[in-house]
C-alpha positions as CSV (number, residue, x, y, z in Angstrom):
1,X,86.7,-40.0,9.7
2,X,84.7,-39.5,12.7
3,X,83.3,-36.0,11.6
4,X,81.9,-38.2,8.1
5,X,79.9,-40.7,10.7
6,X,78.6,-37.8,12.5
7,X,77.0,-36.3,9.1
8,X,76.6,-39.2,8.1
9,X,74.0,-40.1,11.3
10,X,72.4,-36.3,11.1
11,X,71.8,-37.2,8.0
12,X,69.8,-40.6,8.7
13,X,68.1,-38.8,11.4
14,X,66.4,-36.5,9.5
15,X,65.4,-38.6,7.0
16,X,63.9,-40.5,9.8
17,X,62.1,-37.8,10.9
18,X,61.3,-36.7,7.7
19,X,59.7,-40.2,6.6
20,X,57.7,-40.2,9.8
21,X,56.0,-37.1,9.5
22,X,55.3,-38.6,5.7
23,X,53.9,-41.7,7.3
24,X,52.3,-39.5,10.6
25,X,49.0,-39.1,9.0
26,X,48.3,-42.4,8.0
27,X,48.1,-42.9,12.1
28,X,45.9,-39.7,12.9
29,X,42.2,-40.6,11.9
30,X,42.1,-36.4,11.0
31,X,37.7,-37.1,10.3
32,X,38.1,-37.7,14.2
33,X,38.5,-34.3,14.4
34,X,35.3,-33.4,12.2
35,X,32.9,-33.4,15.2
36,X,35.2,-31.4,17.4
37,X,35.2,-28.6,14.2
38,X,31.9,-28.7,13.4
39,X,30.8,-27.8,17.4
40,X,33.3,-25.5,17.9
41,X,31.8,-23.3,14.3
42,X,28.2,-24.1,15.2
43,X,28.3,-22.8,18.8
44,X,30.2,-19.9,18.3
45,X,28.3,-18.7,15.1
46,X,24.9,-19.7,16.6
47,X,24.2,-21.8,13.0
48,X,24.8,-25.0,11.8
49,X,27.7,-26.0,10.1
50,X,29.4,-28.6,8.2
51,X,32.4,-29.4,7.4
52,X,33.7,-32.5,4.5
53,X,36.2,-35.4,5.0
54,X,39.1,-33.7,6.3
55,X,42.8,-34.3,5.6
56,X,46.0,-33.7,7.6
57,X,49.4,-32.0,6.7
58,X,51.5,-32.3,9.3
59,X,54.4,-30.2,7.4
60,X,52.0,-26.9,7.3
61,X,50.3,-28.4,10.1
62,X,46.8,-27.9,9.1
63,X,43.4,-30.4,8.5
64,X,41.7,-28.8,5.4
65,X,38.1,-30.2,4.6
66,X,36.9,-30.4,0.9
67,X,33.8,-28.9,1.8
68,X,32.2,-26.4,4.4
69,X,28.5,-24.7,4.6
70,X,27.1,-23.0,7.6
71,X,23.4,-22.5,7.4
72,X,21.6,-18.9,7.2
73,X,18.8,-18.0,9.8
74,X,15.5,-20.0,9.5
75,X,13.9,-16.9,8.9
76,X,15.5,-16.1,5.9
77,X,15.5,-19.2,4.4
78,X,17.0,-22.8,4.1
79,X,19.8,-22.6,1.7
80,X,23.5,-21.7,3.3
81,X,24.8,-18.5,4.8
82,X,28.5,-19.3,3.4
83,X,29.5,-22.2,2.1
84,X,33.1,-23.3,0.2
85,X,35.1,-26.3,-1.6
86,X,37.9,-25.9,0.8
87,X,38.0,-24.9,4.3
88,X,41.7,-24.6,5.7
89,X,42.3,-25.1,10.0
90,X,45.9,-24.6,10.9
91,X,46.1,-26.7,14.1
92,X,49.4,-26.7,16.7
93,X,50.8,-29.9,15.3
94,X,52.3,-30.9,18.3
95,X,49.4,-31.6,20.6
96,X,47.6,-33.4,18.0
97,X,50.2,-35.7,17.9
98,X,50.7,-36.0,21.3
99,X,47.4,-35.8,23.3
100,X,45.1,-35.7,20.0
101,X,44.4,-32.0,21.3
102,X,42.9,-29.8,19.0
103,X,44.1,-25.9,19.2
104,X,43.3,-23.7,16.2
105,X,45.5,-21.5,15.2
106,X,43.8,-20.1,12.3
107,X,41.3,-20.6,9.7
108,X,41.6,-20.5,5.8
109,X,38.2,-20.3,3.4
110,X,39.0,-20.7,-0.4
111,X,36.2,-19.5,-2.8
112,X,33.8,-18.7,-0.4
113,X,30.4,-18.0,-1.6
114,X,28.5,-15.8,1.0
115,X,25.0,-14.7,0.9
116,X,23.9,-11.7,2.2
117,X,19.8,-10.7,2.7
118,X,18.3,-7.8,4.0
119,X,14.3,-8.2,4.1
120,X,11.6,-5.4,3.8
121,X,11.5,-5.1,7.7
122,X,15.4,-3.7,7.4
123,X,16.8,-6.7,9.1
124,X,20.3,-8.4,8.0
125,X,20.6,-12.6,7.8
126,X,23.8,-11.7,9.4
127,X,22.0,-10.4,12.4
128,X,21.5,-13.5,14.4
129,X,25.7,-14.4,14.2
130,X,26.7,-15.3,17.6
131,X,23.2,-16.3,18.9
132,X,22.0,-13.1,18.7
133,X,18.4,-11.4,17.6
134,X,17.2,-10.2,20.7
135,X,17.0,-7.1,22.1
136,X,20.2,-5.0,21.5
137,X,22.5,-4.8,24.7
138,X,24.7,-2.3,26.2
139,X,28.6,-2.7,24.9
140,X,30.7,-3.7,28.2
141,X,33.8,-2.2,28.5
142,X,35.9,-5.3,29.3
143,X,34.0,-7.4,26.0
144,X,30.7,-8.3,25.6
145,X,28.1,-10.4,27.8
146,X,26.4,-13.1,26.5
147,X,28.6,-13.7,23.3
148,X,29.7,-17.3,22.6
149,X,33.9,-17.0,22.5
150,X,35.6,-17.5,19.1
151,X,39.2,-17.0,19.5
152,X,41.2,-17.5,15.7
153,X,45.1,-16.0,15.7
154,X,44.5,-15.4,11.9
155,X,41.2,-15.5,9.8
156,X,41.5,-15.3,5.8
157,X,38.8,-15.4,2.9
158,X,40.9,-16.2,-0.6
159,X,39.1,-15.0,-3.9
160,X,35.5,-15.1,-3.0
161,X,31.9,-14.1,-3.9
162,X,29.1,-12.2,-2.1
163,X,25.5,-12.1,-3.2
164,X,24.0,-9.1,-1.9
165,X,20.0,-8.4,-1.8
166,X,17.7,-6.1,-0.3
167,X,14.1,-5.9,-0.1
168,X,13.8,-8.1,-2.7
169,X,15.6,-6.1,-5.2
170,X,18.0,-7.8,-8.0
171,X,21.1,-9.0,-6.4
172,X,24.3,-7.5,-6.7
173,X,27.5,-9.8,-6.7
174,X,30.7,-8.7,-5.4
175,X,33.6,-10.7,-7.0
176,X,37.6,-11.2,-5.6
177,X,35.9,-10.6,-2.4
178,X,39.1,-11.0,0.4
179,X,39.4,-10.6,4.2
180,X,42.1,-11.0,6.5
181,X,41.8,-11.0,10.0
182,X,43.6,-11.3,13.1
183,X,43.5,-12.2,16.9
184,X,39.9,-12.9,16.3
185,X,37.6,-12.9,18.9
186,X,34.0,-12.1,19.8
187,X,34.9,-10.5,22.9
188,X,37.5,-7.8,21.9
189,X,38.1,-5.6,19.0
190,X,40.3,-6.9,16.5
191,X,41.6,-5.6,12.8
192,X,40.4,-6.7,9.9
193,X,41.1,-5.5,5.9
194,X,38.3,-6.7,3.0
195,X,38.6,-5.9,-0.7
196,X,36.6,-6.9,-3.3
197,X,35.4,-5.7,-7.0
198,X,32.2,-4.1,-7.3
199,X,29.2,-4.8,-9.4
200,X,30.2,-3.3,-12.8
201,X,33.5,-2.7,-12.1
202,X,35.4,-0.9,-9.4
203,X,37.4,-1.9,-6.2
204,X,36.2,-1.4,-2.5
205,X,38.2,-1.4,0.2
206,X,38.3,-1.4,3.9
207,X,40.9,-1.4,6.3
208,X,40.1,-0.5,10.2
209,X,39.3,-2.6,13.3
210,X,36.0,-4.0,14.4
211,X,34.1,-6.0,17.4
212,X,33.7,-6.4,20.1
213,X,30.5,-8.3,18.9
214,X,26.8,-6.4,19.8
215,X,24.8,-9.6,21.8
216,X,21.5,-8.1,20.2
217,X,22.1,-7.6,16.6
218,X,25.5,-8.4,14.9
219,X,25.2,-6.1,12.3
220,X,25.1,-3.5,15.0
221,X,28.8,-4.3,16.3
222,X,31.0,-1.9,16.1
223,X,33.4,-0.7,13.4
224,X,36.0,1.9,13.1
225,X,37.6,2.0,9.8
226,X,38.6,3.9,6.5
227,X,36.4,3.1,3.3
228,X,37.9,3.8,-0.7
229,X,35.9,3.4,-3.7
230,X,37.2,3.2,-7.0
231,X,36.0,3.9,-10.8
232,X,32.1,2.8,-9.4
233,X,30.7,3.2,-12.6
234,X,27.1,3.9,-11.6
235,X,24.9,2.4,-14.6
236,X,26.4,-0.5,-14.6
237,X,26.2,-1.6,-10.6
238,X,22.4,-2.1,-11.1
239,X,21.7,0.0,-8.3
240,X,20.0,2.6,-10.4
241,X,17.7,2.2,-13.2
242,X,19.0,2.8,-16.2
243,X,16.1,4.0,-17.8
244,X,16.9,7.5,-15.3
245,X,19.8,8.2,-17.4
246,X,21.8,8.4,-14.6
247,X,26.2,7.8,-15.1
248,X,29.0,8.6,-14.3
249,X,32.2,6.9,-12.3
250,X,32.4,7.8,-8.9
251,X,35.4,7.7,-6.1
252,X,35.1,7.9,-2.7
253,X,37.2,8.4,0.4
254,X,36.0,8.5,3.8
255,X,35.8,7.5,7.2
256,X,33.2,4.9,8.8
257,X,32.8,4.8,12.5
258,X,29.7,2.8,14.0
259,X,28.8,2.3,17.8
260,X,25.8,2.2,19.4
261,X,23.7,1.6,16.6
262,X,24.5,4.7,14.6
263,X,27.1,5.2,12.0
264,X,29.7,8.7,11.0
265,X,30.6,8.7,7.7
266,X,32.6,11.7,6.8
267,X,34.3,11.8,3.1
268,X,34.1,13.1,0.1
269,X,33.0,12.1,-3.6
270,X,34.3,12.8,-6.6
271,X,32.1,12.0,-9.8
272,X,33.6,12.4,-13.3
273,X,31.6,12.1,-16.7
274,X,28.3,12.2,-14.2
275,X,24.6,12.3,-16.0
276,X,21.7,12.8,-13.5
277,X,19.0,13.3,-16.6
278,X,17.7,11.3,-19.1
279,X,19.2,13.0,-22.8
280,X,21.3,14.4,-20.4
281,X,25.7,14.6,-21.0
282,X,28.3,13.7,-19.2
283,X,29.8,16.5,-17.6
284,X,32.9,17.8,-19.0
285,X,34.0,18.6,-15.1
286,X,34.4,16.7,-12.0
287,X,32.0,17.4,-9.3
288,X,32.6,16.8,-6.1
289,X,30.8,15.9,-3.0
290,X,32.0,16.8,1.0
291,X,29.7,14.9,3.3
292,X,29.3,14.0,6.8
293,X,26.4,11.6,7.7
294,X,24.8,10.4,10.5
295,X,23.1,6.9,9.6
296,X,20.8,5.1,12.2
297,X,21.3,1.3,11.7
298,X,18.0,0.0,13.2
299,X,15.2,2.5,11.3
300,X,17.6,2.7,7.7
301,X,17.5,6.1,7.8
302,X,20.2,9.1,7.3
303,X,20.9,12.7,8.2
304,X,23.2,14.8,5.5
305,X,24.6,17.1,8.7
306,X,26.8,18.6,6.2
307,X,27.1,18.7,2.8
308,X,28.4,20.5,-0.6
309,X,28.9,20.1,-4.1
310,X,31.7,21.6,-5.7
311,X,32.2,22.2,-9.4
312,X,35.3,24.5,-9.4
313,X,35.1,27.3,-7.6
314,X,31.3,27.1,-7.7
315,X,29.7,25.8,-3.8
316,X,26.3,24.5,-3.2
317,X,25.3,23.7,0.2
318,X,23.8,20.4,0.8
319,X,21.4,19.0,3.6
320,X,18.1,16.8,4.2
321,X,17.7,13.6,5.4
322,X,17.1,10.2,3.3
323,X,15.9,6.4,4.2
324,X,15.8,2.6,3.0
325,X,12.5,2.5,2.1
326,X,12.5,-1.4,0.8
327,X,15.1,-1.6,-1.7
328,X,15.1,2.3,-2.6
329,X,16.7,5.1,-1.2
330,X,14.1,8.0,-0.8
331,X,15.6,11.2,-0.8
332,X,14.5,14.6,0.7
333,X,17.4,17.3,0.6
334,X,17.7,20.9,0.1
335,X,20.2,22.5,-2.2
336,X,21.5,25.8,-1.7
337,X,24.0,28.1,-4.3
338,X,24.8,31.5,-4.4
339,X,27.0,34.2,-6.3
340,X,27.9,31.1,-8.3
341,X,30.5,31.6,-11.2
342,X,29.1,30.3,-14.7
343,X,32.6,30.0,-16.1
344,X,32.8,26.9,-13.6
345,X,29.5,25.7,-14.0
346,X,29.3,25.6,-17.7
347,X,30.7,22.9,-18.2
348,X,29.0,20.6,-15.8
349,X,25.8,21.3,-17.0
350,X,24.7,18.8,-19.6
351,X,24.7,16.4,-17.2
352,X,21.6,18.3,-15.4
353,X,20.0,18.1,-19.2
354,X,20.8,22.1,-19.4
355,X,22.6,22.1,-23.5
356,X,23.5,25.9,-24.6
357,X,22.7,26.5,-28.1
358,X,25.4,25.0,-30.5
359,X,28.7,27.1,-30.8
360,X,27.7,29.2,-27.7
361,X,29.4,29.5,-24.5
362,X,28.9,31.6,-20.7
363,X,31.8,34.6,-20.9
364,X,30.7,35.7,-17.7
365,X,28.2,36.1,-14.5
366,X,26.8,34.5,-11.6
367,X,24.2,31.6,-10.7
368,X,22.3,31.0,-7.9
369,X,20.0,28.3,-7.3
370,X,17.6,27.6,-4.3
371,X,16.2,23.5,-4.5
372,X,14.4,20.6,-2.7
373,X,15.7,17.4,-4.1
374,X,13.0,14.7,-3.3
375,X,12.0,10.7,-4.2
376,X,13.9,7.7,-4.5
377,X,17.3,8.2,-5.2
378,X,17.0,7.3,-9.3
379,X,14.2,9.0,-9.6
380,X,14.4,12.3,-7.8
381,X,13.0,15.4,-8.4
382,X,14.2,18.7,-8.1
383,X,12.3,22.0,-8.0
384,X,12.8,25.4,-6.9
385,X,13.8,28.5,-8.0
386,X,17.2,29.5,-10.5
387,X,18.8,32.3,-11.7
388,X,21.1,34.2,-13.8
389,X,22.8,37.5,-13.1
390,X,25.3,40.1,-15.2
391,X,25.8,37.7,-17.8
392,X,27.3,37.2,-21.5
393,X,26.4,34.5,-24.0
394,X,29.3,34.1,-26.4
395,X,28.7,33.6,-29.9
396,X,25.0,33.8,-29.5
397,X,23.2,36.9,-31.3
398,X,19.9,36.7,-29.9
399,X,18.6,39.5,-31.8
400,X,19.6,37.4,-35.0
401,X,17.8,34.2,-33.9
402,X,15.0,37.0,-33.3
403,X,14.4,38.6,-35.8
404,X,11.1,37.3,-36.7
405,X,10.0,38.9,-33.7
406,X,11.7,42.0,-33.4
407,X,11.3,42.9,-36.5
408,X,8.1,43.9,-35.7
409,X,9.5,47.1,-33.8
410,X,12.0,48.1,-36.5
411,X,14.6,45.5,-35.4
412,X,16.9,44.5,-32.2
413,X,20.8,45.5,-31.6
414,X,22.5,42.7,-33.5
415,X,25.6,42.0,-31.2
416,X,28.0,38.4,-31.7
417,X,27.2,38.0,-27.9
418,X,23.8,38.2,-25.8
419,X,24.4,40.3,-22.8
420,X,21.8,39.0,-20.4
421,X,21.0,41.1,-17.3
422,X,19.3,38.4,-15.1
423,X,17.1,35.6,-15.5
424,X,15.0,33.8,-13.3
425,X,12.8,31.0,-13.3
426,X,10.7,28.4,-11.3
427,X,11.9,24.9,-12.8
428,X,11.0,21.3,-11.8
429,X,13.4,18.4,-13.1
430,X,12.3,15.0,-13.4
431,X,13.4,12.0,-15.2
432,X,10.4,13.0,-17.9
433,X,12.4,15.9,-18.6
434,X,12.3,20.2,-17.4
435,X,9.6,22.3,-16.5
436,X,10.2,26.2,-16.2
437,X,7.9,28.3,-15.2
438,X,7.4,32.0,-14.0
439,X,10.2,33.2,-16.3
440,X,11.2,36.2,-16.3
441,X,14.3,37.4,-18.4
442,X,15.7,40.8,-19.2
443,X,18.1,41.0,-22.0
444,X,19.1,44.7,-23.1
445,X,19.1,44.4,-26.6
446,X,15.8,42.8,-26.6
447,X,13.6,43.7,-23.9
448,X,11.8,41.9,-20.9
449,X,10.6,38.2,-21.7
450,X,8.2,36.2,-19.2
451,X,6.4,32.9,-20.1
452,X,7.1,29.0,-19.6
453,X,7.6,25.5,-20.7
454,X,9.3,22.6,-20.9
455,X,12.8,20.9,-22.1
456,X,11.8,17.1,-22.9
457,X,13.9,14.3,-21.7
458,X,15.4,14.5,-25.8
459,X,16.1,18.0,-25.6
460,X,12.7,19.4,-27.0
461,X,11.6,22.6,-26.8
462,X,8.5,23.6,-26.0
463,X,8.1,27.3,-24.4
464,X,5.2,30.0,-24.5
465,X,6.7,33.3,-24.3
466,X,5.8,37.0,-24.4
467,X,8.8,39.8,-25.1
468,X,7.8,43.3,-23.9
469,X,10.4,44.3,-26.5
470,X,11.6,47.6,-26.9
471,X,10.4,49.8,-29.3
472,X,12.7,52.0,-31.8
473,X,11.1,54.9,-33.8
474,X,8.2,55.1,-36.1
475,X,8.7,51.6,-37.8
476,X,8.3,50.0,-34.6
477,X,5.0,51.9,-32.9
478,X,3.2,52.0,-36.5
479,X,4.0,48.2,-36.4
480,X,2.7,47.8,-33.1
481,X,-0.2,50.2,-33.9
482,X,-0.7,47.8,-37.1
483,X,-0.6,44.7,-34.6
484,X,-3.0,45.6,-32.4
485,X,-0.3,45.0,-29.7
486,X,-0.2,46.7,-26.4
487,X,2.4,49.8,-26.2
488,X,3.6,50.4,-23.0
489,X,5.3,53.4,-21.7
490,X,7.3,56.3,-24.2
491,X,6.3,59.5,-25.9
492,X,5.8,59.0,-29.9
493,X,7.3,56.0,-31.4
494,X,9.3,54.9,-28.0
495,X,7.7,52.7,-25.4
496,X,7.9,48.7,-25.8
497,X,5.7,46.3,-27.2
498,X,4.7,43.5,-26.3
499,X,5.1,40.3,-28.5
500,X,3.6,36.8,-27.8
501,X,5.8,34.4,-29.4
502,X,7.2,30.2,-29.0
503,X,10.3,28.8,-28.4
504,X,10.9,25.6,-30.6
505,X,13.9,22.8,-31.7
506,X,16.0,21.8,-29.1
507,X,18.3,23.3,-26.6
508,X,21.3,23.1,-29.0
509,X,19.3,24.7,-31.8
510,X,16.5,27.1,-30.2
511,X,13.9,28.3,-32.8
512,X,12.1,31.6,-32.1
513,X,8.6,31.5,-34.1
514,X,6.3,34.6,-33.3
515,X,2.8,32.9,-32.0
516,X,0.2,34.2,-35.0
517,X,-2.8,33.0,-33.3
518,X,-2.0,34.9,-30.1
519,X,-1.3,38.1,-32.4
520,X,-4.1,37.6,-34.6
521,X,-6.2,37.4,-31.3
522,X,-4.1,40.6,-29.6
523,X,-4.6,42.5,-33.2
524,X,-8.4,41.8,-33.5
525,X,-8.8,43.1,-29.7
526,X,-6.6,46.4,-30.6
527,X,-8.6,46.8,-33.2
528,X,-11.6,47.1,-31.6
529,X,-10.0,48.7,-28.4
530,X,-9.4,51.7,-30.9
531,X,-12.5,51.7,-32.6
532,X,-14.4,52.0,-29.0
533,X,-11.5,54.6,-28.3
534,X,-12.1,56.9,-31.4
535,X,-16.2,56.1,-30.5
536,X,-16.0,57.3,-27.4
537,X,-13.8,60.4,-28.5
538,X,-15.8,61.4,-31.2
539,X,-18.6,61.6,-29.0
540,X,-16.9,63.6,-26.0
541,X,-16.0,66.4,-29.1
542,X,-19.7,66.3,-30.5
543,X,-18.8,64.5,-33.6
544,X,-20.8,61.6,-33.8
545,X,-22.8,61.4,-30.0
546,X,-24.1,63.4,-27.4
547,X,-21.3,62.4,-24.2
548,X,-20.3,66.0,-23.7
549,X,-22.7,67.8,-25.7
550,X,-24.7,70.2,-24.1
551,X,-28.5,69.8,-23.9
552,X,-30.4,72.3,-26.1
553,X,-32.2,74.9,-24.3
């Protein structure tokens, strides 16, 4: 009987207690605690802020206010910095009741919309957090001097949104954006985790610790943490033009550490389906990028200390430098490939706008390539010297596709495959399209070709070309002779000759025209060449002058 009374009073005690703390709030004015909120945020930040009518749950012993904003600096504008419907403060529940003492524990922010502006001068609205904007400080090894003191056990963003824009470029929104934080504070270092989806698709994370907070410039505090990207598809971010062309989806992995104004990234890139051209293809290979960067906060600018792209077993070394120049990236790097296998390469490069005629493919052979990479980022352009060394075209009889042309000295070797002893060229690719120049090509079963031109951004061909093809018995020197083309080299019916011809279609479909008005020109100057030559040795035998003839005596 007794033991039933004893429940029996445990169990009118709690429900005591339980309709007090029901009843609690009703007793705690929790807008009394508004003012107290608002100073605390506004001193520590160094901005304004606000927070709405607040309410009190004693059970998860919190105040939550329907509304918060803190303001962005002046300089960048009047509206808010971050503002959010709800704004979360767990509180120790027991000294509010008691004393009316307010001690955060933590701090919630549901939907947060936060705006982030970087003007032409470089300078982040984020800068001045903390009261700062002056002249940057040195870090002090026991926290930093001259920072207001924000202490929060646990800090947490829920499912919100960031506005990014620089230099007055189009914003880019990052949606889902999350943070968690804890044992916040100014003074120390402290982890942190943020995720969020990326303009176009994609996932960013970061995971690492940061603080304590630089005095000068906040966006100068430092950070040491690990940065993944995932499936950034690049024309869809709005970070590049897509009139450039330029695609792809990219992934990276790296490491970000900041201090003392400079930031080490070190990483790599991969980037599948990429197009850097205009008419350009995605590749058919991933292509990846190992970098290590040196990145100086105050002046926007970068140093590529190491760098290569690999496609396969293919390596090109990368370095230069790049900066923010408003809201564009300007580029000036220096690519560098040698002994390169085209077995690898082949397949990556459509998306450098370089299409092998239809039904053809690289067997064998090496690349090399030796290029400056210059301009904003979109817009690069690349020039320097390529070539091509010991290799095979499969399923590409070039003396077949020219046959117009060789005809002329009784015919080329007509093989399946084009062996191809070396070419090289001086090319220049722009978003217009490809410029090639000083080329020079030996192919065995043709001769020695030289000339220029360009590829247009749709794959157009347009190439002036002259083969110093080789000459094969009496059909090809009387042809020549007919011609009026230069014979070089050979006793009777050997030698080459050279050809002036175009190179028309496209890249997947290459026509090979012989240029008539260059041969009618060449043939009316061998014509006359051999008229002044049979002149000249009809006079020296006496036939029809007096060069050589003796004077009478």
């Amino acid at each position: 009987m007794e033991r039933k009374k004893i429940i029996r009073y445990v169990l009118i005690a709690v429900g005591a207690l339980v309709v007090l703390l029901l009843i609690l709030p009703l007793f705690i004015n929790a807008n009394s605690f508004r003012p107290s909120i608002e100073q605390s945020l506004s001193t520590a930040l160094g901005r304004k802020a606000q927070v709405g009518d607040l309410s009190l749950s004693i059970f998860s012993g919190s105040l939550t206010a329907s509304d918060l904003s803190i303001a962005d600096d002046p300089a960048f504008g009047s509206a808010s910095f971050l503002s959010a419907k709800s704004f979360k403060v767990g509180v120790e529940v027991w000294p509010l009741i008691t004393s009316k003492t307010l001690n955060i524990t933590g701090m919630t922010i549901e939907k947060p919309e936060l705006n982030l502006v970087r003007n032409q001068q470089g300078k982040w609205n984020f800068s001045t957090l903390g009261g700062g904007g002056g002249a940057p400080q040195k870090e002090a090894t026991g926290g930093a001097q001259g920072v207001p003191e924000l202490q929060v056990a646990e800090l947490e963003f829920k499912d919100g949104r960031a506005t990014v824009s620089s230099g007055g470029s189009k914003p880019s929104v990052y949606d889902n954006v999350n943070l968690e934080a804890s044992n916040v504070s100014f003074k120390s270092q402290f982890p942190v985790k943020l995720s969020a989806d990326l303009p176009g698709g994609g996932k960013f994370n970061l995971e690492g610790n940061v603080g304590p907070m630089n005095p000068g410039d906040a966006s100068l505090t430092p950070l040491d943490a690990k940065v993944t990207i995932k499936e950034l598809d690049l024309a869809k971010t709005g970070f590049v033009d897509p009139s450039t062309g330029i695609a792809g989806v990219v992934d990276v992995t790296n490491t970000l550490v900041s201090k003392g104004g400079t930031a080490h990234a070190q990483g790599n890139a991969t980037l599948t389906k990429l197009q850097l051209v205009k008419g350009g293809a995605p590749s058919g290979v991933p292509v990846i990028v190992d970098f290590s960067i040196d990145y100086n906060l105050a002046t926007s600018t970068g140093t590529l200390t190491q760098g290569a792209i690999k496609i396969g077993k293919a390596t090109v070394q990368l370095s230069g430098t790049f900066a923010q120049q408003g809201n564009e990236t300007v580029l000036n790097m220096k690519a560098d490939g040698q002994n390169l296998p085209v077995n690898d390469l082949e397949a990556a490069l459509p998306a450098f706008g370089v299409v092998l005629p239809k039904g053809s493919s690289l067997k064998s052979g090496s690349a090399s390539a030796n290029l400056a990479i210059q301009g904003p980022a979109d817009k690069a352009v690349t020039s320097g010297n390529v070539g091509l060394f010991n290799a095979q075209l499969g399923g590409f009889d070039v003396s077949s596709k020219m046959s117009a042309i060789t005809k002329l000295t009784g015919g080329g070797r007509s093989s399946p495959d084009t062996t191809i002893q070396k070419v090289t060229a001086n090319v220049r690719v722009a978003p217009e399209g490809i410029e090639a120049n000083a080329i020079d090509a030996v192919v065995p079963a043709i001769g020695e070709v030289t000339g220029g031109g360009t590829v247009s951004s749709s794959g157009a061909l347009n190439f002036n070309m002259v083969a110093n093809l080789n000459s094969s018995g009496a059909v090809g020197g009387a042809m020549g002779n007919i011609a009026g083309m230069q014979k070089v080299g050979g006793g009777a019916g050997g030698g080459s000759t050279k050809v002036p011809f175009a190179i028309e279609g496209t890249t997947s479909d290459p026509k090979f025209v012989p240029n008539v008005g260059a041969l009618a020109t060449s043939a009316v100057g061998g014509i006359a060449k051999s008229a002044a030559g049979g002149a000249v040795q009809n006079a020296s035998s006496g036939r029809g002058g007096l060069i050589g003839k003796k004077k009478p005596k």
